[in-house]
MIDOSE-1310 file (N, C-alpha, C; in nm, 2 decimals, decimal comma, always signed):
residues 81
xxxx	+0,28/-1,27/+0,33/+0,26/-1,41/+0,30/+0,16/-1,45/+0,41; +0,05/-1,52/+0,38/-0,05/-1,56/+0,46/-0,06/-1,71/+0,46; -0,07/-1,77/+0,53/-0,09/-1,91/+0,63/-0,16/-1,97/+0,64; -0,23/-2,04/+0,57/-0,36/-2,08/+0,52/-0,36/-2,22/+0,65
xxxx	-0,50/-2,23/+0,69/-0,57/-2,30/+0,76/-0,48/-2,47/+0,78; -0,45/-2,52/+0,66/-0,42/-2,66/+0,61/-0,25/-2,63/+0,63; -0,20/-2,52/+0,65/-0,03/-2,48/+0,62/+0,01/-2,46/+0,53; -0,06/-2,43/+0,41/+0,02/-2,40/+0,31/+0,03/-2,21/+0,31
xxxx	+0,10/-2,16/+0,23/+0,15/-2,04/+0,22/+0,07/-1,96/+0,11; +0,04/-1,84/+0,13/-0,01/-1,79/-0,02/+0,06/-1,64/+0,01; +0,10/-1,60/-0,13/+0,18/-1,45/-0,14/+0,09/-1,39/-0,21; +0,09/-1,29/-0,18/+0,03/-1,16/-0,24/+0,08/-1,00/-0,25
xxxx	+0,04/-0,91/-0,28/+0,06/-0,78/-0,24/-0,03/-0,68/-0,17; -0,07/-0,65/-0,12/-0,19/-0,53/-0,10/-0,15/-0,40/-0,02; -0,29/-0,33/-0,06/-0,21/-0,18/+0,07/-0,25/-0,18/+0,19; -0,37/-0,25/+0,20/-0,44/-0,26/+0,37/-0,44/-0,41/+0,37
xxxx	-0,33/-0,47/+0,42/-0,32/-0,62/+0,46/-0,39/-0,65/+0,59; -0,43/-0,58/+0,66/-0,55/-0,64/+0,74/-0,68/-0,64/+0,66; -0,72/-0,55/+0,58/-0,85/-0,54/+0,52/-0,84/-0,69/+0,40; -0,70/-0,69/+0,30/-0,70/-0,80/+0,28/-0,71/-1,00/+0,35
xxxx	-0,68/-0,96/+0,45/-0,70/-1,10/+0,53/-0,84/-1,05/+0,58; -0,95/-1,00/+0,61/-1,06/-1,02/+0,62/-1,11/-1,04/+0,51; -1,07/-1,01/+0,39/-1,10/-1,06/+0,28/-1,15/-1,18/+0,26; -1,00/-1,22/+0,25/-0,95/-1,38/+0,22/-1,04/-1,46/+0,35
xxxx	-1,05/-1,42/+0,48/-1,12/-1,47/+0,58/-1,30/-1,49/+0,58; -1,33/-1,42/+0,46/-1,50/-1,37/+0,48/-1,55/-1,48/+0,30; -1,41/-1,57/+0,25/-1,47/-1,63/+0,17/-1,42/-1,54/+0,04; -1,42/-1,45/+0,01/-1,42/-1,39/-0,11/-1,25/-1,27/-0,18
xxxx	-1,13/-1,38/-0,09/-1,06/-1,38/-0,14/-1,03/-1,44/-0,26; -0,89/-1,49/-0,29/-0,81/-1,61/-0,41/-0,87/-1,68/-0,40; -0,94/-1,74/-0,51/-0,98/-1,87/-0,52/-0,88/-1,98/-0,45; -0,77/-1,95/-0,45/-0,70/-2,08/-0,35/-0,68/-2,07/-0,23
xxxx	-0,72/-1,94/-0,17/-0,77/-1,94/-0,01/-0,89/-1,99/+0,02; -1,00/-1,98/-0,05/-1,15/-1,98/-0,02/-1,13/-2,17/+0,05; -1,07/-2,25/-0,05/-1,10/-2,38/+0,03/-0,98/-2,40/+0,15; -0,91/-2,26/+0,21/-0,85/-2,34/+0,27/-0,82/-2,26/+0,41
xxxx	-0,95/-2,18/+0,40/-0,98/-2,09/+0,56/-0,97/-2,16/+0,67; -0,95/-2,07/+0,75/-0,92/-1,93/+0,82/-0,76/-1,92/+0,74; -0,69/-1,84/+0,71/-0,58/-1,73/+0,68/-0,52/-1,65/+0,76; -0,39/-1,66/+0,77/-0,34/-1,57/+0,96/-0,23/-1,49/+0,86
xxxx	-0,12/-1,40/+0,88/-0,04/-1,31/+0,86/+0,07/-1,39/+0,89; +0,15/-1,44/+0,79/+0,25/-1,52/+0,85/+0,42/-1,42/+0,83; +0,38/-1,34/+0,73/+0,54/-1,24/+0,70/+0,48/-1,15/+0,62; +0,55/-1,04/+0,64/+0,52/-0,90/+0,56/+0,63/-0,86/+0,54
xxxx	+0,66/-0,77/+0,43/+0,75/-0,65/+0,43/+0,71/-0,53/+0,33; +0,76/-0,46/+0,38/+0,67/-0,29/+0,32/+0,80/-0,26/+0,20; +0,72/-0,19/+0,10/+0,79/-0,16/-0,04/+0,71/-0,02/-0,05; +0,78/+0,06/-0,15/+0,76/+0,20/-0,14/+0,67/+0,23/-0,26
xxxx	+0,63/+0,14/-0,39/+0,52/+0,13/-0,52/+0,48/+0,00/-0,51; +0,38/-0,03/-0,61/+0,31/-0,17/-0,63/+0,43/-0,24/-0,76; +0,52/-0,13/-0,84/+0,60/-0,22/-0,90/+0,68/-0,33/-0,81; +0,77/-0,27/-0,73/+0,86/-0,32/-0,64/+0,78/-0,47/-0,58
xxxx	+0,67/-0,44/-0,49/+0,61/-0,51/-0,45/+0,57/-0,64/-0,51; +0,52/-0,62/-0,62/+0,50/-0,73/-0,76/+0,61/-0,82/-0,79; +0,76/-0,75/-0,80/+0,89/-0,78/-0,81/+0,91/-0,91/-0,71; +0,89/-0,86/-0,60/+0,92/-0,93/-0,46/+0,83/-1,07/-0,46
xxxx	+0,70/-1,00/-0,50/+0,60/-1,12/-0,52/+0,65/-1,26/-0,53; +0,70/-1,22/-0,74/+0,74/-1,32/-0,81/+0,87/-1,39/-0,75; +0,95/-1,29/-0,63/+1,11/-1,39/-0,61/+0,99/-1,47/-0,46; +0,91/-1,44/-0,45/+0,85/-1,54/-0,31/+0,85/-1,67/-0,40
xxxx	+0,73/-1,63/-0,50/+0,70/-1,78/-0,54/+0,82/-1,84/-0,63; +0,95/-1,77/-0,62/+1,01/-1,90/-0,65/+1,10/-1,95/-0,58; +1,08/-1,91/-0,43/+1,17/-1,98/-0,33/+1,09/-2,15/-0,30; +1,17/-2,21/-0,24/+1,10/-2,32/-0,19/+0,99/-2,29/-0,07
xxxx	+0,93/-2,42/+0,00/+0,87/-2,40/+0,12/+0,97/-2,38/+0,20; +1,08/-2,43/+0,25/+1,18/-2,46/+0,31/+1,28/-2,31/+0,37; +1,24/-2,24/+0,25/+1,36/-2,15/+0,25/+1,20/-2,00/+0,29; +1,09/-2,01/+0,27/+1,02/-1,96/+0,32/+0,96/-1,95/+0,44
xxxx	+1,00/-2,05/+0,54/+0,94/-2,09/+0,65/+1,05/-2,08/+0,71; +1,20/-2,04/+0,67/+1,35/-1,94/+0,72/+1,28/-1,83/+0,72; +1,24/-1,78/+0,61/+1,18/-1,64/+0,60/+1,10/-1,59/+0,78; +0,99/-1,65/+0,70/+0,93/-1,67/+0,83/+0,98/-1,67/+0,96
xxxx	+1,02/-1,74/+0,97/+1,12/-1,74/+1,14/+1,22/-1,67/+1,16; +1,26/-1,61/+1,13/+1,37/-1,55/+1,11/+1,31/-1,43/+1,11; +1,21/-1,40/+1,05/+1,12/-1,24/+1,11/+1,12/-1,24/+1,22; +1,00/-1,38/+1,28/+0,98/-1,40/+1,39/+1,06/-1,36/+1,50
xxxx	+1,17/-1,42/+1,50/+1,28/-1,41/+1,56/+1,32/-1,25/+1,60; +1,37/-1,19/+1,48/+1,40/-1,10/+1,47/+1,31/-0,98/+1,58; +1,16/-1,03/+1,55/+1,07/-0,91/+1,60/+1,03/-0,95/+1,77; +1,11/-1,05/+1,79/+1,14/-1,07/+1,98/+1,21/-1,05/+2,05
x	+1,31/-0,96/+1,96/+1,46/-0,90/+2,06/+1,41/-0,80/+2,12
């Protein structure tokens, strides 16, 4: 999940998520990044095919902000012990 400039959140999938956020950062990502650069790495998790991945996708976009921004923190969290 990437972190767009303004705060809002955008989900995706990819296999080289750094190469994707320079993407998204060089303009020629989603059309709904492009107006809302720079883009930072806000949460990841690794899946073992692009099916799974896609799966996961669709349950992102239909959590709230609220319950994504638990997500989020709660990684955070997690990855400072």
């Amino acid at each position: 999940m990437l972190r767009c400039a303004d705060g809002t959140l955008y989900s995706g999938y990819a296999a080289d998520l750094e190469g994707r956020i320079r993407t998204h950062n060089a303009g020629k990502g989603a059309k709904y990044t492009r107006s809302r650069l720079p883009v930072v790495l806000a949460y990841s998790e690794s899946f073992p095919d692009k099916s799974s991945a896609m799966r996961r996708e669709c349950a992102f976009k239909r959590l709230s902000r609220t319950e994504k921004e638990a997500m989020i923190e709660s990684a955070k969290t997690a990855s400072e012990r």
